[in-house]
PLY file of the C-alpha trace (Angstrom):
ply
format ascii 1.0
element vertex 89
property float x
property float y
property float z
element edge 88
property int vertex1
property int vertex2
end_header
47.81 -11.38 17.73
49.73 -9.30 15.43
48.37 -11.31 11.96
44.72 -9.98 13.33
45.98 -6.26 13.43
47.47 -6.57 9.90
43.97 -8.29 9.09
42.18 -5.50 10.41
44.35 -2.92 8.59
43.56 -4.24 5.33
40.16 -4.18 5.10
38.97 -1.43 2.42
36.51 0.98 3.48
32.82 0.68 2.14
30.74 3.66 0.88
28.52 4.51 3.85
25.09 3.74 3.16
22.94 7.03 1.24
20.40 7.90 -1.26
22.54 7.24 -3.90
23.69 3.68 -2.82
19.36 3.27 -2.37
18.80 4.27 -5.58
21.74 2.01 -7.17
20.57 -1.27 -5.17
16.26 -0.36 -6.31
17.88 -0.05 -9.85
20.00 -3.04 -9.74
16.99 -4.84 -8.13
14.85 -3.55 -10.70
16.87 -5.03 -13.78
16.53 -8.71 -12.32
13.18 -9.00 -11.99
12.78 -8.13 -15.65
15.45 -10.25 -16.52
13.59 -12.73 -14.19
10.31 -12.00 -15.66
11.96 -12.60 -19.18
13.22 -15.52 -18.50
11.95 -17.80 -15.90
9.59 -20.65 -17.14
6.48 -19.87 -14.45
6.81 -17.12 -12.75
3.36 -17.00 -11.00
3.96 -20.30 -9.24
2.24 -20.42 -5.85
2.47 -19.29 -3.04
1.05 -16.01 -5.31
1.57 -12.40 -3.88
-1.17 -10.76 -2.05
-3.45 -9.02 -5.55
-2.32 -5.60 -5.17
1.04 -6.50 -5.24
0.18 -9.33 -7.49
-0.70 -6.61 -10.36
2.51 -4.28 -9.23
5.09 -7.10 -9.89
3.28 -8.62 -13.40
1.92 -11.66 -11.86
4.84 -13.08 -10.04
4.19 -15.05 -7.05
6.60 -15.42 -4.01
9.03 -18.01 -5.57
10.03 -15.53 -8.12
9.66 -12.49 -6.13
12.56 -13.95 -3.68
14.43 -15.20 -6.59
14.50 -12.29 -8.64
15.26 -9.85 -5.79
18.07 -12.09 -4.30
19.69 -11.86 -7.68
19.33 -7.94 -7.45
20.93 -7.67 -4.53
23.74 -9.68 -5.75
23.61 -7.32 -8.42
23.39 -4.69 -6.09
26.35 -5.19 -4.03
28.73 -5.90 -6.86
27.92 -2.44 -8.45
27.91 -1.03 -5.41
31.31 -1.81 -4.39
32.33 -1.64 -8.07
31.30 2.58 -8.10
32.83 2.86 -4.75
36.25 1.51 -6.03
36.01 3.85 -8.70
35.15 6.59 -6.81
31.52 7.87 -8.33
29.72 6.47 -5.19
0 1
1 2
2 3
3 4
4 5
5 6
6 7
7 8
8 9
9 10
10 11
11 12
12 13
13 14
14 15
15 16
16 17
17 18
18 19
19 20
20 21
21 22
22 23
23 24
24 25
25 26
26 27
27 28
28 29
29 30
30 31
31 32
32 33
33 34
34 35
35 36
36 37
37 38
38 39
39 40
40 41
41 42
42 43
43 44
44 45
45 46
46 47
47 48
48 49
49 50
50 51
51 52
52 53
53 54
54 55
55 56
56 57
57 58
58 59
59 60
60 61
61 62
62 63
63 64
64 65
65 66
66 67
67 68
68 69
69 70
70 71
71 72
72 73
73 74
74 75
75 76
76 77
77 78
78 79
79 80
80 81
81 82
82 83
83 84
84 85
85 86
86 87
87 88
């Protein structure tokens, strides 16, 4: 029982969630798709994205829509928690 309250002690705090940390993930999310877009082979591969949003996102279809905004978030949480550590988030 005691290992579980060191556990717990150790944890570091996380930056509460704010506009800045919004605008940091919609950045990071932002950079790969155009990394995505830049680089992936065929990024309009069905299932395709309803035409307004079709146009928004440069012709990418679902598969690379999900792709490139999983990779943001990864993005997103590692410079996230990177600007916390350093105290500017």
């Amino acid at each position: 029982m005691n290992y579980l309250l060191l556990l717990a002690t150790e944890v570091p705090r996380t930056v509460e969630w704010g506009p800045q940390v919004a605008i940091v993930m919609i950045l990071c999310n932002v950079v790969a798709i155009a990394i995505g877009k830049a680089f992936m082979r065929d990024v309009g591969a069905r299932p395709t994205l309803a035409p307004q949003f079709k146009e928004f996102f440069g012709g990418m279809g679902w598969p690379a829509l999900l792709a490139t905004t999983s990779l943001g978030h990864i993005f997103g949480i590692g410079t996230i928690l990177g600007l916390a550590n350093f105290g500017m988030l």
